[in-house]
ZAKE-23035 format. One record per residue (C-alpha): residue number from 1; residue in three letters; x, y, z. Coordinates in Angstrom, 3 decimals, padded with zeros to 6 digits. Example, Ala and Ser with C-alpha at 12.3 -4.5 7.8 and 13.67 -1.06 7.14 Angstrom:
2
(pt 1; ALA; (012.300; -004.500; 007.800)) (pt 2; SER; (013.670; -001.060; 007.140)) 
***
This chain:
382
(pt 1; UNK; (113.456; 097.850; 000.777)) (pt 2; UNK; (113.813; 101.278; 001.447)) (pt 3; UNK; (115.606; 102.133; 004.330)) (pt 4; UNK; (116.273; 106.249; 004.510)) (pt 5; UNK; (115.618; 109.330; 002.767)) (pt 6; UNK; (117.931; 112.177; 002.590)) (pt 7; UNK; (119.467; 115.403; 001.406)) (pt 8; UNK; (122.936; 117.137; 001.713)) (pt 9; UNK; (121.647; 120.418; 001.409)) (pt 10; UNK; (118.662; 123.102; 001.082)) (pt 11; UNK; (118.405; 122.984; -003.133)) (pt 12; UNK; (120.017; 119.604; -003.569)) (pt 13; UNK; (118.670; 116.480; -004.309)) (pt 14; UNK; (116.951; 114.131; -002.074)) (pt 15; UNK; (118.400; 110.647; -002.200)) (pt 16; UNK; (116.852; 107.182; -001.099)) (pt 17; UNK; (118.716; 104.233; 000.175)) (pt 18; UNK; (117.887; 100.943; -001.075)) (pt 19; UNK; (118.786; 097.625; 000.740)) (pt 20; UNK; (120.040; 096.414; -002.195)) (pt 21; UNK; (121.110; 099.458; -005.080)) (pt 22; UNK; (122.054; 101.683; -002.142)) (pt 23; UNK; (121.472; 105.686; -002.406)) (pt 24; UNK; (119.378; 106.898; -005.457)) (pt 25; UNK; (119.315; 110.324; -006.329)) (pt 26; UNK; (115.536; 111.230; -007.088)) (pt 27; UNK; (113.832; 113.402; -009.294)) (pt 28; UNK; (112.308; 115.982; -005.942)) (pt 29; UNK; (114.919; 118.520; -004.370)) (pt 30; UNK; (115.074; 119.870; -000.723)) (pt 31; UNK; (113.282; 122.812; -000.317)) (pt 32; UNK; (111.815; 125.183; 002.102)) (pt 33; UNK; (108.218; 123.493; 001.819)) (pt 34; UNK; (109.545; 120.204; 002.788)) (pt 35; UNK; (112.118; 122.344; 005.522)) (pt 36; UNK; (108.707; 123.250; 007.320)) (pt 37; UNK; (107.173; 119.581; 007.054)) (pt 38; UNK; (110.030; 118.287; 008.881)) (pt 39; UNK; (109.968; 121.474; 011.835)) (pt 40; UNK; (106.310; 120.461; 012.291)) (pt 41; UNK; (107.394; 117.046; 012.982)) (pt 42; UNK; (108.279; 119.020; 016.148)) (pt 43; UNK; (112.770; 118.383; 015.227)) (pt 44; UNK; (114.971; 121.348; 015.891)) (pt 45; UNK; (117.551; 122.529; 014.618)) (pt 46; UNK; (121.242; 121.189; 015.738)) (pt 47; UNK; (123.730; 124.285; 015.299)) (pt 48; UNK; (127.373; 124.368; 015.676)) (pt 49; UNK; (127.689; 120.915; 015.837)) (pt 50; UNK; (128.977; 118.643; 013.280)) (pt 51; UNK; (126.626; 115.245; 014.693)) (pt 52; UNK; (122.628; 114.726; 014.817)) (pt 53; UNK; (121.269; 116.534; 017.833)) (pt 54; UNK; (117.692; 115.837; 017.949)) (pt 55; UNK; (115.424; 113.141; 016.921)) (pt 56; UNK; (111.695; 112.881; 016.762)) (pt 57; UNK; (109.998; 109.594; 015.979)) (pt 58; UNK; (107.211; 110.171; 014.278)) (pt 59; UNK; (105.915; 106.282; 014.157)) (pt 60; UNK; (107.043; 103.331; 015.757)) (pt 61; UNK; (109.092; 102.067; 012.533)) (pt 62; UNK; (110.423; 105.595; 011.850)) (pt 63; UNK; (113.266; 107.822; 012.747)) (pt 64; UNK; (113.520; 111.154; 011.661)) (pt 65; UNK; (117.220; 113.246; 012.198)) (pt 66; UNK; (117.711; 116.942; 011.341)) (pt 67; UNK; (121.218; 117.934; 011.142)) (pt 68; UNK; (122.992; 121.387; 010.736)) (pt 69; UNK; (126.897; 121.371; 009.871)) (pt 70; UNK; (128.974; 123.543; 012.096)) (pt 71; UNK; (130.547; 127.039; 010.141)) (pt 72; UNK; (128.194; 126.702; 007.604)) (pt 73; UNK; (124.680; 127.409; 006.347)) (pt 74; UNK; (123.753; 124.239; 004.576)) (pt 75; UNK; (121.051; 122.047; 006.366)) (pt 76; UNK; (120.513; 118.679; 005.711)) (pt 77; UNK; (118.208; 115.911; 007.055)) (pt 78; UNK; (117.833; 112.027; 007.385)) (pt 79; UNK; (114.674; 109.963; 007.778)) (pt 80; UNK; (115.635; 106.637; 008.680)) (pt 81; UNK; (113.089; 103.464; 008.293)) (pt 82; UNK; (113.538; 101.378; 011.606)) (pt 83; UNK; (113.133; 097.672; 011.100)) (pt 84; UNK; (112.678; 095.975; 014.407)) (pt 85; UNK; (114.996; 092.773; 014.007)) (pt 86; UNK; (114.843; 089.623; 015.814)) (pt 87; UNK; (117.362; 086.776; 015.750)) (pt 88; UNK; (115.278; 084.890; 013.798)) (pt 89; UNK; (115.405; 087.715; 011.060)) (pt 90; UNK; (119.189; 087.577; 011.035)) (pt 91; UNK; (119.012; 084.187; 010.764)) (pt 92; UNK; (116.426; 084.019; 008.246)) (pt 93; UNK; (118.309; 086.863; 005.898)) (pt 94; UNK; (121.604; 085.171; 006.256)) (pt 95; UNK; (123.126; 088.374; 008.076)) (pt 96; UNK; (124.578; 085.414; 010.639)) (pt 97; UNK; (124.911; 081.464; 010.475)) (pt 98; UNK; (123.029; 079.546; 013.242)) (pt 99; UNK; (126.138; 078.313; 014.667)) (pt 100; UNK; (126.951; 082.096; 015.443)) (pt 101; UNK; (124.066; 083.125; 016.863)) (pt 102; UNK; (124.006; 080.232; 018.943)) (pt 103; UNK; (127.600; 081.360; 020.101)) (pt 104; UNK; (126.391; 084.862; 020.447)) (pt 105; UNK; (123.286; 083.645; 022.851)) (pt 106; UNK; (125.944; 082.146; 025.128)) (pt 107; UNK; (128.211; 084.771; 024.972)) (pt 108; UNK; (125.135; 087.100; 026.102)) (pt 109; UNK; (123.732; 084.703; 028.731)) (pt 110; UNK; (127.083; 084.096; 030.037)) (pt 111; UNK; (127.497; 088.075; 030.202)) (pt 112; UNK; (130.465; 088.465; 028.180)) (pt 113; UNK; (131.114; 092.258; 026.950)) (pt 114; UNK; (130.144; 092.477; 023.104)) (pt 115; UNK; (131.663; 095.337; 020.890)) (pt 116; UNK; (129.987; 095.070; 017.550)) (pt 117; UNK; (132.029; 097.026; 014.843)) (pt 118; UNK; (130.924; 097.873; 011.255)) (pt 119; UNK; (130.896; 100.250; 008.789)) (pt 120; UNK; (128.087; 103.046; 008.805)) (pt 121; UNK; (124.745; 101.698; 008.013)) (pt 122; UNK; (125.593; 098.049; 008.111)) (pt 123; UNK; (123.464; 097.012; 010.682)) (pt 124; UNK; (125.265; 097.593; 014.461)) (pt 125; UNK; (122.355; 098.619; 015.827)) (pt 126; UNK; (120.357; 096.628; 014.490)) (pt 127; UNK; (122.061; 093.471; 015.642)) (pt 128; UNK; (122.555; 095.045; 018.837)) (pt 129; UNK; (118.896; 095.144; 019.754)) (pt 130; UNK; (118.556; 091.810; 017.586)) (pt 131; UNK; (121.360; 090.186; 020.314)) (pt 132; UNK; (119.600; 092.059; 023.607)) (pt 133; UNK; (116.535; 089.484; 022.829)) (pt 134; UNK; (119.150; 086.554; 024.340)) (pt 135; UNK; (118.101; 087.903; 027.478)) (pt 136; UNK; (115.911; 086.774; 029.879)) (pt 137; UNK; (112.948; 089.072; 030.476)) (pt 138; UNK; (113.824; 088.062; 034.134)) (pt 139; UNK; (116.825; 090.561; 033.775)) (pt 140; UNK; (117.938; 094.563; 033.968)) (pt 141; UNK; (119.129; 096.082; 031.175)) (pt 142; UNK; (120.131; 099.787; 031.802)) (pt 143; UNK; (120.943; 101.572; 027.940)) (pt 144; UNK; (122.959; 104.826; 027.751)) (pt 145; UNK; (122.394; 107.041; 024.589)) (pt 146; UNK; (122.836; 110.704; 023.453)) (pt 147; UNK; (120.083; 110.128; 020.670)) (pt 148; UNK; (117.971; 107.619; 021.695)) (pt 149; UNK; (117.947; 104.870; 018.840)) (pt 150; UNK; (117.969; 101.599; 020.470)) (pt 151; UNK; (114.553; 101.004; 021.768)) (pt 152; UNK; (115.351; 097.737; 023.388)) (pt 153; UNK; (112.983; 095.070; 022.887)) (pt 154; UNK; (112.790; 094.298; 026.568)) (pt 155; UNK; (110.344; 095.267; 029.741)) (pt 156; UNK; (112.905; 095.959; 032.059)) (pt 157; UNK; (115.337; 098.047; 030.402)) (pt 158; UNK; (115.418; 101.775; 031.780)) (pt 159; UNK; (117.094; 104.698; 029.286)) (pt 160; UNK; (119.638; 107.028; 030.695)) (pt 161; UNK; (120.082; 109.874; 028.486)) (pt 162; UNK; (124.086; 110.562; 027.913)) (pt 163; UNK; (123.593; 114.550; 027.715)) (pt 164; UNK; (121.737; 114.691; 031.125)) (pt 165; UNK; (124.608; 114.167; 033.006)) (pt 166; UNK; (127.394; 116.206; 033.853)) (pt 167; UNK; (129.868; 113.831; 033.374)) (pt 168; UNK; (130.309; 110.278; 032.971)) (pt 169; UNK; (131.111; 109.263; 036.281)) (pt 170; UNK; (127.373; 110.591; 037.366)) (pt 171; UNK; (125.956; 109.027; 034.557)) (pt 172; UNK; (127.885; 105.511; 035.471)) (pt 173; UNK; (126.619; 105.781; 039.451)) (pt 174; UNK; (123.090; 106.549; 038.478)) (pt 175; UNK; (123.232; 103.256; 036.097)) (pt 176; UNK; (124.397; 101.190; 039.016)) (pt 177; UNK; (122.050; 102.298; 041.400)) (pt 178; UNK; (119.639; 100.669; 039.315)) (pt 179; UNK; (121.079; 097.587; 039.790)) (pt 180; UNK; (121.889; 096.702; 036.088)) (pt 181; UNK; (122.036; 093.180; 035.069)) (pt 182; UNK; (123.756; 094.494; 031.629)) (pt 183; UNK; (124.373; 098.041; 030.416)) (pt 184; UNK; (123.934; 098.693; 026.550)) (pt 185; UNK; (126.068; 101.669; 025.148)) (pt 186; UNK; (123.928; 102.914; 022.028)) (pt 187; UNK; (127.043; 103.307; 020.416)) (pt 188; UNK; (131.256; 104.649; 020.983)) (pt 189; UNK; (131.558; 107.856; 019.485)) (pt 190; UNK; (133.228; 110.129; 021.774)) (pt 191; UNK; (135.632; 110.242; 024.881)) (pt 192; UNK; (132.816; 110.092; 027.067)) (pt 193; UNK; (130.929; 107.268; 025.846)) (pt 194; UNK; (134.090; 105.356; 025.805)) (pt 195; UNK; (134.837; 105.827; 029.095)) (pt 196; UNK; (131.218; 104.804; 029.958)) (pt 197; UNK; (131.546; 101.560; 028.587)) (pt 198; UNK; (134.667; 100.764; 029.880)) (pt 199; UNK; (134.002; 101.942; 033.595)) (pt 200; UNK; (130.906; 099.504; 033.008)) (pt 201; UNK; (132.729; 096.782; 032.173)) (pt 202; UNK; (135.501; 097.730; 035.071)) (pt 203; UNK; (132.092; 097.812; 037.566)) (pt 204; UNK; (131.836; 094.185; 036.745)) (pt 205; UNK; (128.570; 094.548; 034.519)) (pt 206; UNK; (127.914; 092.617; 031.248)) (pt 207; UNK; (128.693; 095.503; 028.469)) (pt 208; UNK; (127.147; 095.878; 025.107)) (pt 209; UNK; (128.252; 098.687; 022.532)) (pt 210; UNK; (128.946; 099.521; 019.099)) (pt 211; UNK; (131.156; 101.703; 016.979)) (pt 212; UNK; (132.006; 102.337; 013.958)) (pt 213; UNK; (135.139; 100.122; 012.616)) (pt 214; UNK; (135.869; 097.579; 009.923)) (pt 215; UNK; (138.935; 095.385; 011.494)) (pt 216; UNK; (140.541; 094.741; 015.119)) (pt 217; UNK; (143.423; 097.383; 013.721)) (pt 218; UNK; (140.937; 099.923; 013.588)) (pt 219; UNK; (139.477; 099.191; 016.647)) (pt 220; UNK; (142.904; 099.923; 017.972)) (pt 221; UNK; (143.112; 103.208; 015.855)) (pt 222; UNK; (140.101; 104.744; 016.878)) (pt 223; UNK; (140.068; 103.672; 020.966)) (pt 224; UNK; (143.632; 104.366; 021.606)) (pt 225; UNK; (145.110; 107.026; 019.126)) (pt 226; UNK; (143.062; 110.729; 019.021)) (pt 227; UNK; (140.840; 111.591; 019.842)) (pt 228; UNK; (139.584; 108.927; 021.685)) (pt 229; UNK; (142.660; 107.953; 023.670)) (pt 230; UNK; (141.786; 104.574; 026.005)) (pt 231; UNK; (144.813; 103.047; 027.239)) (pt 232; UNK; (145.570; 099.955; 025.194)) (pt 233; UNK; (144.892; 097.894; 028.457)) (pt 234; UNK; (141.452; 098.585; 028.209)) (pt 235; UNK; (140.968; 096.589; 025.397)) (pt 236; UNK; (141.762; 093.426; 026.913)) (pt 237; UNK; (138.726; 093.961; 028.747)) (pt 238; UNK; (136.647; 093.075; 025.498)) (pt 239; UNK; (135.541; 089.110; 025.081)) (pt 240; UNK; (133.380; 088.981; 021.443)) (pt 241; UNK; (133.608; 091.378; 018.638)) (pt 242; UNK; (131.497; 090.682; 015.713)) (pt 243; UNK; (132.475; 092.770; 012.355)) (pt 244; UNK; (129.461; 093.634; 009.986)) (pt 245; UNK; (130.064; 094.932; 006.956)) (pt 246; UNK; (128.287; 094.798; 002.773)) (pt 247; UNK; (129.012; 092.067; 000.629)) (pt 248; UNK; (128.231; 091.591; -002.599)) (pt 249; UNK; (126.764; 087.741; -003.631)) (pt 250; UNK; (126.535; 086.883; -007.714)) (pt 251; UNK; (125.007; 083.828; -009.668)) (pt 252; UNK; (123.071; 081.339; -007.981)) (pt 253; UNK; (123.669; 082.493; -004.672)) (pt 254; UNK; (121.776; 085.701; -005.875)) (pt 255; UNK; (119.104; 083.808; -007.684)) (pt 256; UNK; (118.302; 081.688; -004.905)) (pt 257; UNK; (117.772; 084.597; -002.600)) (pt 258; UNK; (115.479; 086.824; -005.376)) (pt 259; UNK; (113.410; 082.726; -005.919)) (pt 260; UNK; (115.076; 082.547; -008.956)) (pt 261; UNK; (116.454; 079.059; -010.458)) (pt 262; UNK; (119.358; 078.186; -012.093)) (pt 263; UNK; (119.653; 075.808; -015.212)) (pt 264; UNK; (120.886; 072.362; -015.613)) (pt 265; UNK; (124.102; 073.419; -016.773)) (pt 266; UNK; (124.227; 075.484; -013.774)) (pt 267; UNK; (123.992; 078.907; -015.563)) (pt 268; UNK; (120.846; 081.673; -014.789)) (pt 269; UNK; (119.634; 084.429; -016.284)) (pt 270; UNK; (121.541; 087.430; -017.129)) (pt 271; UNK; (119.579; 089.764; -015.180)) (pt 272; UNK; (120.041; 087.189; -011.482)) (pt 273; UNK; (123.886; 087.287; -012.079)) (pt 274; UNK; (123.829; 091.291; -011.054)) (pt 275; UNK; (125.902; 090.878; -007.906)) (pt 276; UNK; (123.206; 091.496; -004.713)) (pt 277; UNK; (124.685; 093.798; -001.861)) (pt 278; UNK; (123.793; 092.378; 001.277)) (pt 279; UNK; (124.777; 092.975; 004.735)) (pt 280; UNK; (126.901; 089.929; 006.236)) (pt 281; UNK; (128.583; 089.714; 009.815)) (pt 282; UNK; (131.486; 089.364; 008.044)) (pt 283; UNK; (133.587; 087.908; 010.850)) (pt 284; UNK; (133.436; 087.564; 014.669)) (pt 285; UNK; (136.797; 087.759; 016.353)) (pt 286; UNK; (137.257; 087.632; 020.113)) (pt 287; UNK; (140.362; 089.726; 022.277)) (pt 288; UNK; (142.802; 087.665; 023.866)) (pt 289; UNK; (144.951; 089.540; 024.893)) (pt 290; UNK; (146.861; 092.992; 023.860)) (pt 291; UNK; (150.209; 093.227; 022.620)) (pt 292; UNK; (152.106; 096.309; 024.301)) (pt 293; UNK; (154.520; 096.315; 022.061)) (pt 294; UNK; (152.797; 096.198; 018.415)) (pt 295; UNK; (150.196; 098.260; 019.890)) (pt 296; UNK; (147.687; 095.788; 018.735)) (pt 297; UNK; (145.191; 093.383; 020.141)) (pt 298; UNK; (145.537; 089.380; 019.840)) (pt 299; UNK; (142.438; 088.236; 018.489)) (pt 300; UNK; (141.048; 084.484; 018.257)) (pt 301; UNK; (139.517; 084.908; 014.303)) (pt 302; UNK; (136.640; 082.690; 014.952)) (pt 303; UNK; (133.883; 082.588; 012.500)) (pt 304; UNK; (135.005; 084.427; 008.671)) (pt 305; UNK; (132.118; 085.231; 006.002)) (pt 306; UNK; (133.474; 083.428; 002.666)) (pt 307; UNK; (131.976; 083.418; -000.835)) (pt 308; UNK; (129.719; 082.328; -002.998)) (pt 309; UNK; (127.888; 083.027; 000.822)) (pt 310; UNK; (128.834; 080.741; 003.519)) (pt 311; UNK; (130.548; 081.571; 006.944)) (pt 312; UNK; (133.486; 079.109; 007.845)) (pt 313; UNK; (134.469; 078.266; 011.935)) (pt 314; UNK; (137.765; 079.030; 012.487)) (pt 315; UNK; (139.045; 077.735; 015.338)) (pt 316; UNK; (138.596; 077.063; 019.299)) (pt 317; UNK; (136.737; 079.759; 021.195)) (pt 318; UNK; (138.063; 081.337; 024.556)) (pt 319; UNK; (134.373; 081.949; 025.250)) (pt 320; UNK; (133.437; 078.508; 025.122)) (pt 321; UNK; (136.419; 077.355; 027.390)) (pt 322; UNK; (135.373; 080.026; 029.712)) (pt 323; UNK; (132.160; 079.010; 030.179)) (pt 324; UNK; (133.466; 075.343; 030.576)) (pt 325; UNK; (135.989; 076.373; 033.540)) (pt 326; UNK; (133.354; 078.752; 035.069)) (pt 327; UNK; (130.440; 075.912; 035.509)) (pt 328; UNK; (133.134; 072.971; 036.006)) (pt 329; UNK; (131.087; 071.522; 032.180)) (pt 330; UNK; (132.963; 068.786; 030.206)) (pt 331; UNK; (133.159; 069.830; 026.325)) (pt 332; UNK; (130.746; 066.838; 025.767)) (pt 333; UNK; (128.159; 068.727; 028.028)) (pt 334; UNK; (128.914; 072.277; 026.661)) (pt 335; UNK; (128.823; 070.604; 022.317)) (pt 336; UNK; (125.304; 069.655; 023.848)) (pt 337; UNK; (124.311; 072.486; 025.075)) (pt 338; UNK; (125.516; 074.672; 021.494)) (pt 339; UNK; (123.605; 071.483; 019.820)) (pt 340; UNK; (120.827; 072.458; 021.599)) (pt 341; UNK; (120.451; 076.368; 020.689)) (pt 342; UNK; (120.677; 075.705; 017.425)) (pt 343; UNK; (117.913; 073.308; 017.684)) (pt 344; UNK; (116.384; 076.000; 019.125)) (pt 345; UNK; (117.493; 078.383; 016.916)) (pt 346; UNK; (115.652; 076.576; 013.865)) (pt 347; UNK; (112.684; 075.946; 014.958)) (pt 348; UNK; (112.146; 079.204; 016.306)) (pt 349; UNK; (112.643; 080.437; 012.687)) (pt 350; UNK; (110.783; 077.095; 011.177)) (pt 351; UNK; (107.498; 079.334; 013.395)) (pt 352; UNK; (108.252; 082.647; 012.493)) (pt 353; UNK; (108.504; 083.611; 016.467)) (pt 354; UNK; (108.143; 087.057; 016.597)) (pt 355; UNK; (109.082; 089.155; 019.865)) (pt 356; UNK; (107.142; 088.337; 023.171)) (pt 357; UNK; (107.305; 084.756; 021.756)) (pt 358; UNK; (111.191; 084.687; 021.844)) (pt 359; UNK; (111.262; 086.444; 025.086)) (pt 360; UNK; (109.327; 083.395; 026.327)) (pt 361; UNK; (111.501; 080.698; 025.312)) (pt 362; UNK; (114.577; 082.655; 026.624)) (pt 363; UNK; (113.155; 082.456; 029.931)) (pt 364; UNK; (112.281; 078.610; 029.101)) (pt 365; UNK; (115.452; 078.048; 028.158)) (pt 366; UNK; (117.176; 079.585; 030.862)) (pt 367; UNK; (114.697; 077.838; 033.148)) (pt 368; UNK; (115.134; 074.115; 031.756)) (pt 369; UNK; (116.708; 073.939; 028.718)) (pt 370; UNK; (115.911; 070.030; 028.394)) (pt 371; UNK; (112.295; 070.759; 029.152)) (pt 372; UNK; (112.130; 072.740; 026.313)) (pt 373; UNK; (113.740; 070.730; 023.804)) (pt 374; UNK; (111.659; 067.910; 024.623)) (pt 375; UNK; (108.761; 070.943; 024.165)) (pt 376; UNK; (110.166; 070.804; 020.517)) (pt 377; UNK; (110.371; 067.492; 019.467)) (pt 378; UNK; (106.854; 066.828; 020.510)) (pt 379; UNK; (105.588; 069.929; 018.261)) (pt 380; UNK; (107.945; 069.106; 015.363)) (pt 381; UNK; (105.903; 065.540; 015.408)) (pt 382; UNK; (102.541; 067.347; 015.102)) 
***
């Protein structure tokens, strides 16, 4: 349940994060002994700039950042656990219903541009790499990063490195020359990542991203006001936005997560009424349009997170009815085909599929999708 280790400052105190309590402030403070473990882990210093420069991995589930903050002396570092999600784990730790990761398979398959939003450390990248397994193996993903972070699940995805190009026209033409089936934007934080993922999406390639935001208002805040400053146009460009986020579950809902059991009367134990903080996709919106003069995007609220812990469908989907016009499908053959993903969905998490085994049924799927449910009901009457 740990997830990161950290300090603010040579002689402060080094603070884990919990999944659940959030940061703890230990007993052990930064030092220059544990200064030199981290500069043999081969990391070097960032100075004069106020982000992460350079990052080492040091295992395969491990991250390690070390960060310097410009016009002053004070160091500080980050090691970050990195847990390699599937769908089925977001499924399996509630983080999304099956209903909207079946929307978000289609949305991916269908190569509709995805923006995920979210507050820092609620799970963006996570998801994104989580949502990149919707693709067929049979496809090119090309992902752009200054710090490389997502470490796509996938055997034909190629890494561009943001800070090896002079600018991001370069970057953009080298991309395409690779013949990209989708391009994956580690994540939006600066002019010239923004204009990356936008050009890609303008290019006519299925666009992935993330950046930090909490509402479709702030989405507007940070890409169009300083010092990002996309025209509001742009936006319109966007299809699905899902909006993660920390929520905080009490009483049975808690209990039942932790195994514990509630009474007859309906009550449990003091100590399983403690509120758990979870992360939750709290909604998923999709752009409809812009409004020029509010300065504000029209979004189609689709799916909303609701407590005790349950996410409500909130109306009819521009995705879906774009998929139905594109393919000529009646909404009897496209309810089937959702039906049919979540059957999918299920089981998958009913075996515990792990990686190369979801890559294979994506390409089964894609394939003959009636072949493989039929592939399912013969093993679910083993």
């Amino acid at each position: 349940n740990v997830e990161e280790i950290s300090a603010a400052g040579m002689g402060k105190p080094i603070f884990v994060f919990h999944r659940k309590y959030g940061h703890i402030e230990t007993n052990l403070v930064f030092n220059d002994e544990i200064f030199s473990i981290l500069h043999k882990g081969k990391i070097k210093d960032a100075v004069g700039e106020v982000f992460e420069r350079e990052r080492a991995s040091v295992s395969s589930e491990t991250q390690v950042s070390a960060i310097m903050f410009a016009g002053t002396s004070q160091e500080a570092f980050t090691i970050r656990k990195r847990r390699e999600i599937t769908p089925v784990d977001l499924l399996s730790e509630g983080v999304f219903s099956v209903e909207m990761l079946a929307y978000l398979w289609m949305a991916v398959q269908h190569r509709f541009n995805i923006l995920i939003l979210g507050e820092p450390a609620s799970g963006k990248t996570s998801v994104l790499r989580a949502i990149s397994m919707f693709i067929p193996p049979n496809r090119r993903i090309v992902s752009v990063e200054g710090v490389r972070e997502l470490n796509l699940p996938h055997r034909n995805c190629i890494s561009l490195n943001v800070n090896a190009f002079d600018d991001e026209m370069e970057l953009l033409n080298t991309a395409m020359k690779m013949h990209p089936d989708y391009i994956f934007v580690g994540e939006i934080s600066s002019k010239k990542t923004a204009n990356i993922f936008f050009q890609s999406i303008f290019s006519g390639v299925a666009t992935l991203s993330t950046m930090n935001a909490i509402s479709a208002d702030a989405l507007v805040s940070r890409l169009v006001k300083s010092p990002l400053r996309m025209p509001l146009d742009f936006l319109r460009y966007l299809d699905v936005v899902p909006v993660q986020g920390f929520v905080e579950i009490h009483g049975d809902v808690a209990a039942t997560e932790k195994g514990g059991k509630a009474s007859e009367g309906g009550s449990v134990d003091a100590v399983e009424r403690k509120a758990s903080r979870v992360r939750r996709c709290t909604h998923l919106f999709e752009v409809v349009d812009v409004d020029y003069e509010k300065e504000e995007v029209v979004a189609n609220e689709l799916f909303l997170w609701q407590p005790p812990d349950e996410f409500a469908f909130k109306g009819e989907s521009k995705v879906f009815i774009e998929i139905m016009n594109g393919l000529e499908m009646s909404e009897e053959e496209l309810a089937e085909d959702f039906n049919r993903r979540i059957t999918v969905l299920e089981w998958m998490q009913r075996k515990k599929l792990r990686f190369d085994a979801i890559s294979g049924i994506m390409y089964e799927y894609e394939e003959n999708p009636e072949e493989l449910e039929r592939k399912i009901e013969r093993d679910e009457k083993k």
